[in-house]
C-alpha positions in Angstrom: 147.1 151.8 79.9 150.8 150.9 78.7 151.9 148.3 77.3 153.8 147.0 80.0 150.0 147.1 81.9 148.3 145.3 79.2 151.2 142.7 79.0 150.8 142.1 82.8 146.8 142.0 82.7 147.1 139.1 79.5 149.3 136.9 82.0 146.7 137.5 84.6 144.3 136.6 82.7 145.7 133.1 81.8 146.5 132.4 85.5 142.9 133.1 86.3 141.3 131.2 82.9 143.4 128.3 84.9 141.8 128.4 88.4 138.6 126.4 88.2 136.5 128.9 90.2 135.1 132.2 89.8 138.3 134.6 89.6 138.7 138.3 88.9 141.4 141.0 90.2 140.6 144.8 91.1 142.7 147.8 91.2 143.6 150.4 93.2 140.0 152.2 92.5 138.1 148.5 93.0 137.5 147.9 88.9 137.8 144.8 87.2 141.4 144.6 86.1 140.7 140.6 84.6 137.9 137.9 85.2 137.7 134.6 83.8 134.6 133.4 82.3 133.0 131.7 85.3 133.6 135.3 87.4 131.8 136.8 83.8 129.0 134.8 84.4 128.9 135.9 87.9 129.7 139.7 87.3 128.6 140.2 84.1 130.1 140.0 80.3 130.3 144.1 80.3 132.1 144.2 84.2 135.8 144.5 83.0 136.8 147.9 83.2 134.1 149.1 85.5 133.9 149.6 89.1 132.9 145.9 91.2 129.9 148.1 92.8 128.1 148.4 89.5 128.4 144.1 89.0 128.4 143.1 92.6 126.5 145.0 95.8 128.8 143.5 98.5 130.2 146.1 100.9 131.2 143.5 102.8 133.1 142.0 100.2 134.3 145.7 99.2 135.9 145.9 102.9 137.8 142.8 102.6 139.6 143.9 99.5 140.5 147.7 101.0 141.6 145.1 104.4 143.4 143.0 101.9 144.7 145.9 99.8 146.2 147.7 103.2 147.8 144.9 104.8 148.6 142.2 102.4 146.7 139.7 104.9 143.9 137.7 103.1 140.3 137.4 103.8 137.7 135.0 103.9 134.4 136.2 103.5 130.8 135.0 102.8 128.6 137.4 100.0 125.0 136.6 100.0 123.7 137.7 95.8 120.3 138.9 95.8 119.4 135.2 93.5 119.7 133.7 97.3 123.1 132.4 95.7 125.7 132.5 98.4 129.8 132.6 97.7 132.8 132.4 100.3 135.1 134.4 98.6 138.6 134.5 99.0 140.0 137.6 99.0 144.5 138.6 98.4 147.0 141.0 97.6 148.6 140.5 94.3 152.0 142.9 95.3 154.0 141.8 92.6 151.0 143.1 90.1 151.9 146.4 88.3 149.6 148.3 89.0 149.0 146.5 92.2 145.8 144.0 92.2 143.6 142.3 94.8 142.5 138.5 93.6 139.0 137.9 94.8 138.5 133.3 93.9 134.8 132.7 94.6 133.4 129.7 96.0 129.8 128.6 95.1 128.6 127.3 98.5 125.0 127.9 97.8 123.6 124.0 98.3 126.1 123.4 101.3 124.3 126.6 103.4 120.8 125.4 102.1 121.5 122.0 103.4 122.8 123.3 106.8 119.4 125.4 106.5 117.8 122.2 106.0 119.1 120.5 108.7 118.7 123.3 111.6 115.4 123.2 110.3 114.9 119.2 111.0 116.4 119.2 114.2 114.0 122.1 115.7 110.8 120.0 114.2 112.1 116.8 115.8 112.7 118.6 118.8 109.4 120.0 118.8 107.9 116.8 117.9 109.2 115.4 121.1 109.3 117.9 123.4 105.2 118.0 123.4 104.6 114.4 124.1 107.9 114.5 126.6 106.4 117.7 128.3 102.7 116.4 128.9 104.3 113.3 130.2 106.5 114.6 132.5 103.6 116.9 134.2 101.7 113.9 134.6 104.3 112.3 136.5 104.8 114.9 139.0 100.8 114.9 138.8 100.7 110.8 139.8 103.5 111.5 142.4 101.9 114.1 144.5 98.6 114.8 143.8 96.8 112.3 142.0 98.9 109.4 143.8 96.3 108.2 145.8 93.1 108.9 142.7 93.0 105.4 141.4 90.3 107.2 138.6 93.0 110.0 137.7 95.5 107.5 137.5 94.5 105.0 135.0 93.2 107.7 132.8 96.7 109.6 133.4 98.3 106.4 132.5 96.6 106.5 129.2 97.4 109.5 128.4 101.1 108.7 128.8 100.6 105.5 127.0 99.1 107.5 123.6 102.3 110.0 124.3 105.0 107.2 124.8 103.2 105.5 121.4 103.4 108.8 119.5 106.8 109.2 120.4 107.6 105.8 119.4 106.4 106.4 115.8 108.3 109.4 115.5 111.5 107.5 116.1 110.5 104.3 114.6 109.8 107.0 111.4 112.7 108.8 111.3 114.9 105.6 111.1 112.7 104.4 108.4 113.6 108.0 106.6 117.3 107.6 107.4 117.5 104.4 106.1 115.5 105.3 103.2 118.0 108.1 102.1 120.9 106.2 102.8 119.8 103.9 99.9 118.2 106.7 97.7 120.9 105.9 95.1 121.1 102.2 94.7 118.4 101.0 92.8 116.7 97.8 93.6 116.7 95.0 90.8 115.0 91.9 92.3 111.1 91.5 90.3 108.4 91.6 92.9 104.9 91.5 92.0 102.7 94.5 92.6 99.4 93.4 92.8 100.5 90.9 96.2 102.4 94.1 97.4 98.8 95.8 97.1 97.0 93.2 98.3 99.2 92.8 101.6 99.5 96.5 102.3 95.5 96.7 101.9 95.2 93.5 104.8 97.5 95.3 107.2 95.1 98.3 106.8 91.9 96.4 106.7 91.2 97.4 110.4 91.5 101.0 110.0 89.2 101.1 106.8 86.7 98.8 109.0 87.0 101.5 111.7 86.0 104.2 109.0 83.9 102.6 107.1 85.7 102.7 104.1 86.1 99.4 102.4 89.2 99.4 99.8 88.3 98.5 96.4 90.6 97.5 93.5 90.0 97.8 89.9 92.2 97.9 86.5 95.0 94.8 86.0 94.3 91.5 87.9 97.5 88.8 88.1 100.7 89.1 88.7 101.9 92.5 87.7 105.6 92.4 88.1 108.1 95.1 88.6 111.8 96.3 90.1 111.6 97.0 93.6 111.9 96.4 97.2 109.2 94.6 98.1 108.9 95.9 101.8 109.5 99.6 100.9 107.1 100.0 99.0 104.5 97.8 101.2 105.9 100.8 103.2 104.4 103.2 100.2 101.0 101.7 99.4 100.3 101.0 103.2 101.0 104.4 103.9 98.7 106.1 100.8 95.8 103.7 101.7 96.1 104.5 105.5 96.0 107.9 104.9 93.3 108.3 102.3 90.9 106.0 104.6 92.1 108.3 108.0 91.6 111.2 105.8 88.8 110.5 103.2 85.4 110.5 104.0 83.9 107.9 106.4 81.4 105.3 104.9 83.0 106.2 101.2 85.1 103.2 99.5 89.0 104.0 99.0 89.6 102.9 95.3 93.2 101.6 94.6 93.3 101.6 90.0 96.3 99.8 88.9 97.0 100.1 85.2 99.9 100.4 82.7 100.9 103.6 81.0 103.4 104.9 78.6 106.1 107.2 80.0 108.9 109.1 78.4 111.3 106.3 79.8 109.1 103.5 78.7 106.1 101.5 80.4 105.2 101.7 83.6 102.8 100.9 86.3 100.6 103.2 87.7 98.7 103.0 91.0 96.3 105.6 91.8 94.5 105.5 95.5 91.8 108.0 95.5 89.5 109.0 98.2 86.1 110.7 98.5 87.4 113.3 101.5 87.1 116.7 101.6 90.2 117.4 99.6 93.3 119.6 99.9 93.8 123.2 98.6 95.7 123.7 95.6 98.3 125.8 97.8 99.2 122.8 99.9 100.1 120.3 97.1 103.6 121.4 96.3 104.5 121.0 100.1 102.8 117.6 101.1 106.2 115.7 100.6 108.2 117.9 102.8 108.9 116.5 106.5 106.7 117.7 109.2 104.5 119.7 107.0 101.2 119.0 107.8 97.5 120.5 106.2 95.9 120.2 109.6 98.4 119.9 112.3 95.5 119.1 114.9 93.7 116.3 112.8 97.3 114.8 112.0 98.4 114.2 115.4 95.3 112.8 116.5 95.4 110.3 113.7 98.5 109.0 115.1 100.4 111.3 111.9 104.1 112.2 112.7 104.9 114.3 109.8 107.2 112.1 107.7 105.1 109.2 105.9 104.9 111.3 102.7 108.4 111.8 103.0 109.4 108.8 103.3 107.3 107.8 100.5 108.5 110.2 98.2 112.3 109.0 98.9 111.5 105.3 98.2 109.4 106.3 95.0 112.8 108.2 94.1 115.2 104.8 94.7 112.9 103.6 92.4 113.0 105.8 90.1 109.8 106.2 90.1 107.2 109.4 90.0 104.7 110.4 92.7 102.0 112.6 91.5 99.1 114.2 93.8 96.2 115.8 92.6 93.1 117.0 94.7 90.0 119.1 94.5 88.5 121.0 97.7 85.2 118.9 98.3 86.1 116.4 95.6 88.4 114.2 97.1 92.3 113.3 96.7 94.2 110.9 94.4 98.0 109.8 94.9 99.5 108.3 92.1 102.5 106.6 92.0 104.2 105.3 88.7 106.8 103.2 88.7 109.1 101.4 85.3 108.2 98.3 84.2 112.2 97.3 84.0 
């Protein structure tokens, strides 16, 4: 290399230690003329000097610079690494350059594709959600128009069918606002002092029909009063109501639903904590991690005829978040299930 070349890499170098992305240029044989130190990090400390192949397995990318290098145009290209990380890089000819360079500026796009994954993925499971209920209805319909039009029998228990269907549907929507809403005010944490134990109590009335249905009366224990805290008082009503519903729905039947309230020291101070365990049959370890995602479900069957669309933990988890609070689940197959949720005491 003369010293013309290694005057003409240094000023390189400082035009690409000023770009705030990963930055490198290759030469005529595709090795790492310069790199700043976020294109390092990428590519490796060692990858100046050596050939892009033995830092980066791209042929794709490896085409755009030979395109690049041919005809001056530039490219725009995505590289998938094998970390799942994801770059559009931008690939140009540097014809000034002596000897002459190809600048490749990367682009970390990594949380923007797995949100767009995200997001295909929601719309197909709310589609599914409401292309069941809308399919059953709609062959009922054609079934009360021709067929079963003159059935008084078929028809009223047609009708119910549709009824259960239209109600399902209902929830779904009437859920999915609630999550909408819920994310929209993730970040803005509520101030106003509520007092946990009436929130409790009020989420355990609206429920009280349910646990009758089951036989599972809902006992409290631990602090008695006025327990105050930071929150929105109808969110999480929206929390506690959802827990208690589900671990009576999904606990054992004639087995008490016990909702512990008691204080607790966190690493960001004291806190509440509300347990609601139930005496079910319990969920597999494998399951846990996924409970909070939207639309998964441990038994799709049993969820759906419980009246389950898929999104209550969800939603849960989202307004525990606003507050920043923690939701903690441990269960035991055949011992039963307690959510936890712990929340700061300012």
């Amino acid at each position: 290399m003369t010293g013309g070349e290694i005057e003409e890499d240094g000023l390189i170098v400082q035009v690409l230690d000023g770009i705030p992305l990963p930055a490198f240029t290759l030469d005529e044989r595709d090795t790492v003329r310069a790199a700043n130190v976020q294109a390092l990090a990428i590519l490796g400390e060692k990858a100046r000097g050596r050939n892009l192949a033995l830092s980066l397995r791209g042929p794709e990318l490896l085409d755009a610079v030979a395109g690049a290098r041919s005809d001056g145009a530039t490219r725009r290209i995505l590289v998938r690494l094998p970390d799942e990380a994801q770059f559009r890089v931008r690939v140009s000819a540097l014809p000034d350059a002596d000897p002459p360079q190809v600048i490749c500026v990367m682009q970390d796009v990594t949380s923007e594709a797995q949100n767009e994954a995200i997001r295909r993925e929601f719309v197909a499971n709310v589609s599914h959600e409401l292309r069941t209920p809308l399919t059953a209805m709609m062959g009922f319909i054609e079934t009360l128009q021709s067929a079963a039009k003159d059935d008084p029998v078929a028809r009223d228990r047609f009708l119910g069918i549709m009824s259960r269907e239209a109600g399902r549907m209902n929830r779904l929507v009437r859920d999915l606002l609630q999550l909408s809403r819920v994310e929209a005010e993730e970040r803005v944490r509520p101030r106003e002092a509520i007092d946990l134990t009436g929130i409790l109590r009020s989420a355990s009335s609206s429920v009280r029909q349910v646990a009758e249905d089951h036989g599972c009366p809902i006992l409290f224990r631990g602090l008695e009063g006025r327990v105050p805290v930071p929150g929105d008082a109808d969110q999480l009503t929206q929390v506690f109501l959802n827990l208690m519903e589900n671990a009576v729905k999904y606990g054992a039947r004639d087995k008490p639903v016990t909702v512990t309230i008691s204080r607790e020291t966190t690493s960001r101070g004291p806190a509440i904590r509300v347990d609601v365990a139930d005496q079910g049959e319990g969920i597999d370890a494998i399951h846990l991690p996924r409970l909070t995602e939207r639309f998964y479900r441990v038994d799709t069957h049993r969820s759906r005829a419980e009246g389950g669309t898929g999104l209550g933990l969800a939603i849960v988890k989202h307004i525990i978040n606003r507050h920043r609070g923690r939701l903690r689940i441990e269960s035991e197959k055949g011992r039963g299930s307690v959510f936890s949720v712990i929340l700061p005491e300012d």
